[in-house]
MDTraj code that builds the backbone (N, CA, C; nanometers):
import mdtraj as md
import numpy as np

residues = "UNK UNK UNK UNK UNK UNK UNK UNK UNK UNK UNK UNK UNK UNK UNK UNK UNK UNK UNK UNK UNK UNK UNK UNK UNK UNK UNK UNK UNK UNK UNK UNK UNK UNK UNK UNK UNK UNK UNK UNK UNK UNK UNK UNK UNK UNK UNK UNK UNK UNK UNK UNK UNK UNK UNK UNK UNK UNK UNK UNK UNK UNK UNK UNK UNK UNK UNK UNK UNK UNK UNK UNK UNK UNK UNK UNK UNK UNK UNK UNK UNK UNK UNK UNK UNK UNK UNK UNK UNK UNK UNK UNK UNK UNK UNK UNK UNK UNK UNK UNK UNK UNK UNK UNK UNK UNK UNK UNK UNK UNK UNK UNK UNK UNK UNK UNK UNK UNK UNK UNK UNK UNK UNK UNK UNK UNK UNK UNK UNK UNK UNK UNK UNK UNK UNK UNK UNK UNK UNK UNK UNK UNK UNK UNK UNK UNK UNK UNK UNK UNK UNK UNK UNK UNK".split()
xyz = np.array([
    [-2.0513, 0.9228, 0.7434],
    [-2.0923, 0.9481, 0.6080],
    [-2.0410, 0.8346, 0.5179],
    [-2.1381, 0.7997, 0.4325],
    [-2.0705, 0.6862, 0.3211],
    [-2.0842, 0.7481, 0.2081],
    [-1.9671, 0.6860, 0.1437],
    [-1.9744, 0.7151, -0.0358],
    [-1.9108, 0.6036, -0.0564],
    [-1.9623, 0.5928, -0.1707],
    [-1.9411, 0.4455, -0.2462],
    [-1.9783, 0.4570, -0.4068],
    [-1.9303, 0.3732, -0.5156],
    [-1.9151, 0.3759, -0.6263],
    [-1.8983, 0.2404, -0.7362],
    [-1.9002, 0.2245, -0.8634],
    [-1.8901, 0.0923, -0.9078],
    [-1.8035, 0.1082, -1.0395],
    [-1.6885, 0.1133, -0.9784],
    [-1.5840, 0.1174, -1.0298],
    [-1.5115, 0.0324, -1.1261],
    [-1.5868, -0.0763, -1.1494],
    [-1.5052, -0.2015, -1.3015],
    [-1.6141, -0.2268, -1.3850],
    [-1.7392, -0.1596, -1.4338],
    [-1.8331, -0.2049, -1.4956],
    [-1.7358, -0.2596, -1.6145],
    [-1.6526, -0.2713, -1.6332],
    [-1.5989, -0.3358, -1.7683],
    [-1.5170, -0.4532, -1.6858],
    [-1.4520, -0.4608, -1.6029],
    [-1.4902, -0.6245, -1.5727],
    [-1.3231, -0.5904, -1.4997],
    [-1.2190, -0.6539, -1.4676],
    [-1.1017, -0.6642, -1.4074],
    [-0.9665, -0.7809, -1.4687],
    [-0.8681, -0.7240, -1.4600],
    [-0.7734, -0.7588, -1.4817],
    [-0.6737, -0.8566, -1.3848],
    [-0.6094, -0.9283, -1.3581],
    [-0.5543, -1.0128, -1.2575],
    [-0.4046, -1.0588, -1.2958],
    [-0.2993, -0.9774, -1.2143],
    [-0.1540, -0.9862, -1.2677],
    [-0.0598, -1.0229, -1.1359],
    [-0.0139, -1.0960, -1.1754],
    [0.1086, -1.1745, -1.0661],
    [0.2588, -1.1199, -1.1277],
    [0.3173, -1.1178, -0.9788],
    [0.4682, -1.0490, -1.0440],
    [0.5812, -1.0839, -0.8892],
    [0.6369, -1.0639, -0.9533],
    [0.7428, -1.0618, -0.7773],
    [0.8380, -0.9405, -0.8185],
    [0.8509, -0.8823, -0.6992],
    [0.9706, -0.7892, -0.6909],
    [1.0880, -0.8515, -0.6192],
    [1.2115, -0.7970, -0.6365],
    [1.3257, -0.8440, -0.5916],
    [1.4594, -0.7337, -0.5696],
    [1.5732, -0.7891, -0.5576],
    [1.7050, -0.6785, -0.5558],
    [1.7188, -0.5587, -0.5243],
    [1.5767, -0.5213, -0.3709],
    [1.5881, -0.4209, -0.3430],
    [1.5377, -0.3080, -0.3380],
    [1.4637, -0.3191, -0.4528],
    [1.3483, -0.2644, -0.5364],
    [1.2451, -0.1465, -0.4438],
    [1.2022, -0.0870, -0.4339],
    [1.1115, 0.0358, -0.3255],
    [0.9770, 0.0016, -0.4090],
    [0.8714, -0.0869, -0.3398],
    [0.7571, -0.1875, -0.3509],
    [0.6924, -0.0643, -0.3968],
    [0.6540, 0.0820, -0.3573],
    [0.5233, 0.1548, -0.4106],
    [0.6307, 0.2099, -0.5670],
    [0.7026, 0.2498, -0.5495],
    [0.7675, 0.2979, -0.7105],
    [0.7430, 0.1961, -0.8130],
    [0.7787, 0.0582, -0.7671],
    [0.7407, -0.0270, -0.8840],
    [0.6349, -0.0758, -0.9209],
    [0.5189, -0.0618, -0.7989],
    [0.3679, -0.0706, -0.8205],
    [0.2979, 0.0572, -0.9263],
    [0.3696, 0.1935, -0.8767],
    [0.3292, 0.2947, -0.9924],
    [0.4079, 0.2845, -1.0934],
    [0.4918, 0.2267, -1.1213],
    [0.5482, 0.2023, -1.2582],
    [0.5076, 0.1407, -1.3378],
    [0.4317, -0.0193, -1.3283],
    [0.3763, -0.1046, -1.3266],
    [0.1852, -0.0700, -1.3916],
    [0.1703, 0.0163, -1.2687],
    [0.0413, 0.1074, -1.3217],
    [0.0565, 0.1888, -1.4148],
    [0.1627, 0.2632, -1.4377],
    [0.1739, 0.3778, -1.5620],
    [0.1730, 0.2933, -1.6519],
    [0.2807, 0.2058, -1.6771],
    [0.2920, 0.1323, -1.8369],
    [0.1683, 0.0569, -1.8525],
    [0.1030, -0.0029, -1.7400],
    [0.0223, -0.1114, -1.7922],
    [-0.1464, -0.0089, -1.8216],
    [-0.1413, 0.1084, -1.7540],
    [-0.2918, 0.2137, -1.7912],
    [-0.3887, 0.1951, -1.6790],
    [-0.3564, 0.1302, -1.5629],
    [-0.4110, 0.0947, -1.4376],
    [-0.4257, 0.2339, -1.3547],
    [-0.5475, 0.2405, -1.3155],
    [-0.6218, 0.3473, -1.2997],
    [-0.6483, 0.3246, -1.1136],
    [-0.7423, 0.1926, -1.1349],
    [-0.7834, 0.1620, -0.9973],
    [-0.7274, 0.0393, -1.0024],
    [-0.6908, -0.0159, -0.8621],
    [-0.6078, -0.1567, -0.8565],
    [-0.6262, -0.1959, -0.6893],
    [-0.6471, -0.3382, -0.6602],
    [-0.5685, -0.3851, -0.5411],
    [-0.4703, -0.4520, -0.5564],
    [-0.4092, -0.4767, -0.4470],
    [-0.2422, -0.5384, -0.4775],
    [-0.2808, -0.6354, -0.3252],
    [-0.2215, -0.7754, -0.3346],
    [-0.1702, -0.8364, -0.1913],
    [-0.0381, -0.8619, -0.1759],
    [0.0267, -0.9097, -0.1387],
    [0.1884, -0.8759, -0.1497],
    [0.2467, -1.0048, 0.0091],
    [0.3315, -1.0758, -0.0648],
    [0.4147, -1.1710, 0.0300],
    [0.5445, -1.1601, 0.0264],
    [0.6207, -1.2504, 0.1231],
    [0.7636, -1.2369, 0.1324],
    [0.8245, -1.1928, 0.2131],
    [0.9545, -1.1226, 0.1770],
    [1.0210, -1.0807, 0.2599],
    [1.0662, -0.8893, 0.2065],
    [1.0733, -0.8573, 0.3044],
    [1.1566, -0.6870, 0.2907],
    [1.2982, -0.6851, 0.3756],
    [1.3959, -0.6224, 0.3268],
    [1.5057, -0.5661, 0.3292],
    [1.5029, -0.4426, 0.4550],
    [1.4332, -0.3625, 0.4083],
    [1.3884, -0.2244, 0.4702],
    [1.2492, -0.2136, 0.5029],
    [1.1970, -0.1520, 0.5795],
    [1.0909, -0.0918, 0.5822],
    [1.0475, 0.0039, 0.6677],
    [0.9352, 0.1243, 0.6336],
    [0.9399, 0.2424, 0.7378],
    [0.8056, 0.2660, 0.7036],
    [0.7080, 0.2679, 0.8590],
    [0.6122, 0.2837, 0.8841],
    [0.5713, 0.4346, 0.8761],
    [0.4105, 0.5198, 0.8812],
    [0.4128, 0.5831, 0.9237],
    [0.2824, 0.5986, 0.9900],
    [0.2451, 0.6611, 1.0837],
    [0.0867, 0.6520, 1.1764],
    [0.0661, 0.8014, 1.1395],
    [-0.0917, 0.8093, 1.1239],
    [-0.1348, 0.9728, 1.1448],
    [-0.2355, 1.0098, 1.2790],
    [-0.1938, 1.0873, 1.3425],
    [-0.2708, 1.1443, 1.4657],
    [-0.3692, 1.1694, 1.4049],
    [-0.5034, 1.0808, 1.4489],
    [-0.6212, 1.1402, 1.4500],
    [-0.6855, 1.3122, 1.5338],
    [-0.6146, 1.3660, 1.5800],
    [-0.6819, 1.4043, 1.6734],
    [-0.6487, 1.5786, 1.6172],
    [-0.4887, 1.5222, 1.6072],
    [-0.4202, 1.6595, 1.5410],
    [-0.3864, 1.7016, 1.3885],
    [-0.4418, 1.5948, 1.2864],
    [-0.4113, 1.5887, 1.1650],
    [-0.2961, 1.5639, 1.0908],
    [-0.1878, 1.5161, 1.1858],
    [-0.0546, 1.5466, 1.1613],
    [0.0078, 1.4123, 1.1513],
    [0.0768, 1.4240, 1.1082],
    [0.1856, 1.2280, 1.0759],
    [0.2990, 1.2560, 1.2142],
    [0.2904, 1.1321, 1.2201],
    [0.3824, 1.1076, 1.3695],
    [0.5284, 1.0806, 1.2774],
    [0.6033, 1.1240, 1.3855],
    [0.7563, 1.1101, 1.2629],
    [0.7769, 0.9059, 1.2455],
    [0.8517, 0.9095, 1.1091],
    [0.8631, 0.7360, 1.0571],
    [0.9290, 0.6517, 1.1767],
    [0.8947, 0.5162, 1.1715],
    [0.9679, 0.4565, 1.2304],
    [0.9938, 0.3541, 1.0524],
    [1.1643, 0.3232, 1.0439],
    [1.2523, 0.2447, 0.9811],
    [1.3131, 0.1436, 1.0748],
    [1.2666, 0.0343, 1.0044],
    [1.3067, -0.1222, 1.0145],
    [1.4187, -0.1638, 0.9350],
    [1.5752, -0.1961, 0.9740],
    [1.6304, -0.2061, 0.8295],
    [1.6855, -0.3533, 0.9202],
    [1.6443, -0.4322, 0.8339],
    [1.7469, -0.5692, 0.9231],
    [1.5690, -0.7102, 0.7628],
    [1.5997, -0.8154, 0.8139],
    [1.5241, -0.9169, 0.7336],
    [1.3595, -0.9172, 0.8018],
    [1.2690, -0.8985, 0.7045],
    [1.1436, -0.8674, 0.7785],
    [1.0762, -0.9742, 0.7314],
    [0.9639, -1.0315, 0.7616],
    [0.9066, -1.0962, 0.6350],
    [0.7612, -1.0982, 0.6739],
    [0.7094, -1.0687, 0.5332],
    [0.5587, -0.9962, 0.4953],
    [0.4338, -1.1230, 0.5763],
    [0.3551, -1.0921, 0.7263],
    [0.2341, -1.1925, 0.7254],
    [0.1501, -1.1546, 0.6747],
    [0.0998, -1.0184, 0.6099],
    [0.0198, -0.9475, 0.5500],
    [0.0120, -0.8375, 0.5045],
    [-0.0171, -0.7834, 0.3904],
    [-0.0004, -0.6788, 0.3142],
    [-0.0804, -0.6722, 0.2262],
    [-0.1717, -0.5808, 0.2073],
    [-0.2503, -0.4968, 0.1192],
    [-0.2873, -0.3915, 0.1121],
    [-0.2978, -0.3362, -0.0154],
    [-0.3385, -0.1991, -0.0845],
    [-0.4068, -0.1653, -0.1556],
    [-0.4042, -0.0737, -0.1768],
    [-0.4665, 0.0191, -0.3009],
    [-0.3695, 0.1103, -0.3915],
    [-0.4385, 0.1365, -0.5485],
    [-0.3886, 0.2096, -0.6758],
    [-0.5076, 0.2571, -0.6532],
    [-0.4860, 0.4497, -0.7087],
    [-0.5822, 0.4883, -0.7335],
    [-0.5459, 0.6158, -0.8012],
    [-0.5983, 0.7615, -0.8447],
    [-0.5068, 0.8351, -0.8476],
    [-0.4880, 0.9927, -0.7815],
    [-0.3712, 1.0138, -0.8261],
    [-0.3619, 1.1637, -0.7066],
    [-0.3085, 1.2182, -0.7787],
    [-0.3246, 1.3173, -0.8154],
    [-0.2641, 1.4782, -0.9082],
    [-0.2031, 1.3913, -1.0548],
    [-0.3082, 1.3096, -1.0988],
    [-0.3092, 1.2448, -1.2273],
    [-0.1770, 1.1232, -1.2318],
    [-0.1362, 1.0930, -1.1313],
    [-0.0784, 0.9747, -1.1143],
    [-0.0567, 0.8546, -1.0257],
    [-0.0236, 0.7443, -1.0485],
    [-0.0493, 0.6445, -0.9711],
    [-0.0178, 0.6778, -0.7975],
    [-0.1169, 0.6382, -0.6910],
    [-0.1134, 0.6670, -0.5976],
    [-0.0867, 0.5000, -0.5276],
    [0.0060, 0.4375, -0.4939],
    [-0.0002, 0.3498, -0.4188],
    [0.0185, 0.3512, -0.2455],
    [-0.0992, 0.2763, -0.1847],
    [-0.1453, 0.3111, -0.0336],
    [-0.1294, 0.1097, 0.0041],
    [-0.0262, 0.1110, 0.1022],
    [-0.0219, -0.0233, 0.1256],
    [-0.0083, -0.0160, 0.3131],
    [-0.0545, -0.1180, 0.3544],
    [-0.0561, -0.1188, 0.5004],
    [-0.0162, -0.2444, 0.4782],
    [0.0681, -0.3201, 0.6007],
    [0.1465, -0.4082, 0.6125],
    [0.1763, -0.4894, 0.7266],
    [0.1901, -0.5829, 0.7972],
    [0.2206, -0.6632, 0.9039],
    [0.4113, -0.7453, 0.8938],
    [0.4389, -0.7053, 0.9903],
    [0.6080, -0.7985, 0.9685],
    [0.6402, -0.8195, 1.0180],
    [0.6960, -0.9694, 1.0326],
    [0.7829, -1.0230, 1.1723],
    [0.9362, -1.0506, 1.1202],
    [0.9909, -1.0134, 1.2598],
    [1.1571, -1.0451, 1.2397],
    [1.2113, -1.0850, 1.3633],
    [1.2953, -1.1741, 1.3249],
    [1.3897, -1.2400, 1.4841],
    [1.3760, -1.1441, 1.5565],
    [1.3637, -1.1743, 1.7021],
    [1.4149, -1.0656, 1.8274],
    [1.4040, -1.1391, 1.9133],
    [1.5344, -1.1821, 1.9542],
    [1.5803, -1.2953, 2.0729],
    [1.5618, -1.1730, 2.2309],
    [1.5263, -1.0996, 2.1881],
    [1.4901, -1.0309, 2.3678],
    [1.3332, -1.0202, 2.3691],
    [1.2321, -1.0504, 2.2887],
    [1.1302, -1.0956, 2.2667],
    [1.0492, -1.1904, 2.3682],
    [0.9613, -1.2195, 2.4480],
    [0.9171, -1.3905, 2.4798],
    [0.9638, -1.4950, 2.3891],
    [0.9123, -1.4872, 2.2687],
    [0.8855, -1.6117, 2.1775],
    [1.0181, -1.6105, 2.0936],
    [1.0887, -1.4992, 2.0611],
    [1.2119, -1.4754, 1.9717],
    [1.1328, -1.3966, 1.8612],
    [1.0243, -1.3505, 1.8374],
    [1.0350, -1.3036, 1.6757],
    [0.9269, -1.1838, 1.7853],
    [0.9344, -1.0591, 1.6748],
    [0.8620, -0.9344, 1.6871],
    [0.7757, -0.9126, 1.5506],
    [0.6720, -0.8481, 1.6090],
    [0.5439, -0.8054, 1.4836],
    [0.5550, -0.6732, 1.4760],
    [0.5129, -0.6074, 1.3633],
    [0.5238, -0.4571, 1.3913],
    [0.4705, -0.4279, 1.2265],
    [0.3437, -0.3236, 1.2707],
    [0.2712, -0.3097, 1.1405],
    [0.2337, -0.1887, 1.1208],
    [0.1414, -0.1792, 1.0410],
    [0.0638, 0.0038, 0.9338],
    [0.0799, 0.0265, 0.8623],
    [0.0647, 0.1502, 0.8356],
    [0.0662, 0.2459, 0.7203],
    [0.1676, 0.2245, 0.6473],
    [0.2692, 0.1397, 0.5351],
    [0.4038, 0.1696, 0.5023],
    [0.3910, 0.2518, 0.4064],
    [0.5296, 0.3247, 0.4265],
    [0.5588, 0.4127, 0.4026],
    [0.6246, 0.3769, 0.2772],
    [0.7328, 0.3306, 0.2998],
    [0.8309, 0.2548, 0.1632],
    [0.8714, 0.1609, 0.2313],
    [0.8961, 0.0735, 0.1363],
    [0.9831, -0.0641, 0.1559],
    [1.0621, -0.1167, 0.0238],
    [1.2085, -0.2092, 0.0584],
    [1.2954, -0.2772, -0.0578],
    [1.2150, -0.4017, -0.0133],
    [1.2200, -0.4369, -0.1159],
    [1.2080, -0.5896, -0.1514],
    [1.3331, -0.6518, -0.1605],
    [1.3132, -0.7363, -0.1091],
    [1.4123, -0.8611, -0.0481],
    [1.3649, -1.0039, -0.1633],
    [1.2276, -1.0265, -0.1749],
    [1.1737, -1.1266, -0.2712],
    [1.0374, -1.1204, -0.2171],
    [0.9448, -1.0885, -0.2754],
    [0.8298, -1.0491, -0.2440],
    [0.7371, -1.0363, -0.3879],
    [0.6367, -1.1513, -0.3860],
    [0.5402, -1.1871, -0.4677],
    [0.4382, -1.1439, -0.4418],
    [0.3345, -1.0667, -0.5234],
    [0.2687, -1.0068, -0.5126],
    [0.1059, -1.0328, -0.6341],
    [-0.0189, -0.9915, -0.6156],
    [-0.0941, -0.9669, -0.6652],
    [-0.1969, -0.8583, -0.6909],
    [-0.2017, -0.8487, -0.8440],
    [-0.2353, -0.7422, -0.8335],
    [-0.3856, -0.7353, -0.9288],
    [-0.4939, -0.6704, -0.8581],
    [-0.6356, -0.6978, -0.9591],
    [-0.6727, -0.5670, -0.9718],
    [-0.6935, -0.5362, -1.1146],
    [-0.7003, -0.4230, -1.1845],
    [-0.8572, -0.3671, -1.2358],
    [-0.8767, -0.2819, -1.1853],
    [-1.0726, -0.2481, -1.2065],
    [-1.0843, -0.1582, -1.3147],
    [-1.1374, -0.2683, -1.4332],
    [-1.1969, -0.1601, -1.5390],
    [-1.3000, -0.0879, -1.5448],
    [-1.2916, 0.0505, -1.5908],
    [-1.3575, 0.1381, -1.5808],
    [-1.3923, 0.2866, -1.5146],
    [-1.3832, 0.2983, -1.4343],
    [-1.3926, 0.4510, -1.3709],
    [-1.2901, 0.4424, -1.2629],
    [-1.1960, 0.4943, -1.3192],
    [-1.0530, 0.5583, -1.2377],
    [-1.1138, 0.6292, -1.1355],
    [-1.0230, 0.5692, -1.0164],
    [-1.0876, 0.6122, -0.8659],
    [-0.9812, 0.7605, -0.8275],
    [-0.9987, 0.8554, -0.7694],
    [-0.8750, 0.9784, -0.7854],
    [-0.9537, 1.0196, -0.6223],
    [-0.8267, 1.0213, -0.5446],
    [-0.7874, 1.0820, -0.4350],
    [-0.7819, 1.2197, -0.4204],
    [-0.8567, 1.2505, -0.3325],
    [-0.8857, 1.4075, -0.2689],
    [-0.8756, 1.4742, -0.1376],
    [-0.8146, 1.5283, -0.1045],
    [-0.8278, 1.5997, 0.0617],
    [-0.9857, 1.5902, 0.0663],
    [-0.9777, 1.4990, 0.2146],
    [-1.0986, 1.4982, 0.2996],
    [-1.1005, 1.6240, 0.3865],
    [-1.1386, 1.7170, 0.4093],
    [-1.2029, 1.8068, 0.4899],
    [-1.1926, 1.7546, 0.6340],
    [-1.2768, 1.6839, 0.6474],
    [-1.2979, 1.6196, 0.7995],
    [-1.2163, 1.5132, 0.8578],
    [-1.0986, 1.4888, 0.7766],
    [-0.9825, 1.3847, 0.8558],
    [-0.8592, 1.4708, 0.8368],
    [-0.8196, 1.5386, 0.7189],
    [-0.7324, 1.6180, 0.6856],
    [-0.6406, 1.5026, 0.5547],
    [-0.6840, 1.3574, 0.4997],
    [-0.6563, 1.3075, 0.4493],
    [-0.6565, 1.2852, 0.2974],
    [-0.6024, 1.2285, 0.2151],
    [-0.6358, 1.2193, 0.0491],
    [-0.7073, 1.1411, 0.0451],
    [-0.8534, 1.1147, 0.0559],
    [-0.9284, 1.0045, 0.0637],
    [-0.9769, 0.9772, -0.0883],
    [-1.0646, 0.8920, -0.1350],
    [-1.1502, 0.8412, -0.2674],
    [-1.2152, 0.9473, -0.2795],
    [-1.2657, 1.0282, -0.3750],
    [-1.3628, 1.0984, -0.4251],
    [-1.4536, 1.0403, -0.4577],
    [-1.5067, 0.9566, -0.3782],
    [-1.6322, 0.9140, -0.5021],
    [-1.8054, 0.9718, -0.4141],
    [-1.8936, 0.9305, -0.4996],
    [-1.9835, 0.9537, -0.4786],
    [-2.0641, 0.9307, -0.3591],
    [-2.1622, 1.0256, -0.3405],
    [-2.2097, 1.0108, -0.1911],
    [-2.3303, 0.9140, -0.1657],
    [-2.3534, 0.8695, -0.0708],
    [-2.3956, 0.7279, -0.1172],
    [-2.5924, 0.7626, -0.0174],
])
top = md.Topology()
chain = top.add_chain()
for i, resn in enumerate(residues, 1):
    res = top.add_residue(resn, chain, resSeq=i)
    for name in ("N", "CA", "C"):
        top.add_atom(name, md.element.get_by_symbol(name[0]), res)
traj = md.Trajectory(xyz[None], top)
């Protein structure tokens, strides 16, 4: 099934920022969204993390597999998300890629990615593009068991 929607007829916004000292990357993305009135948003995001903790959801059983936490120097090869909203506030959804030393490895470094869950920022620059116009709001999907987009059926 598709649904789809056109969500910035008033055109988009484009904001650069870095987080730092530790910081938990989705709290300061919805903070960021509250003060600034950001409704719908993507974010890309570089650098490095401090912490970080994944989480996967069983397709099969509807259920989240328990977290895996990374706490040692990670650093970001890819990261992006979404702002959108959920029970009238900022919803930030980021999936992520990270490598860190691991001398029992082949090569010395390990990858390890998904769903994040939370992460500190260590120094991590980020972008963020902001869609004017029709605030996108998250809903239990029925048929995944997930908070998916509400939008229209296409």
């Amino acid at each position: 099934m598709i649904h789809l929607e056109h969500v910035n007829p008033q055109g988009t916004q484009v904001f650069m920022g870095t987080l730092t000292a530790g910081v938990g990357i989705h709290a300061a993305l919805a903070t960021i969204a509250r003060e600034r009135g950001i409704t719908t948003a993507t974010v890309e995001l570089l650098g490095g993390l401090s912490d970080a903790t994944f989480t996967a959801y069983d397709f099969s059983n509807h259920t989240r597999h328990p977290p895996r936490t990374f706490t040692r120097a990670l650093e970001i090869i890819s990261a992006h998300g979404t702002i959108s909203q959920l029970d009238g506030a900022p919803h930030v959804h980021i999936h992520a890629t990270l490598a860190f030393r691991d001398d029992q490895q082949p090569h010395g470094i390990a990858v390890v990615g998904g769903h994040l869950a939370s992460g500190k920022a260590f120094a991590v620059e980020f972008t963020l593009t902001s869609y004017l116009g029709n605030p996108v709001q998250r809903q239990l999907h029925e048929g995944t068991g997930l908070k998916l987009w509400d939008l229209e059926k296409f």
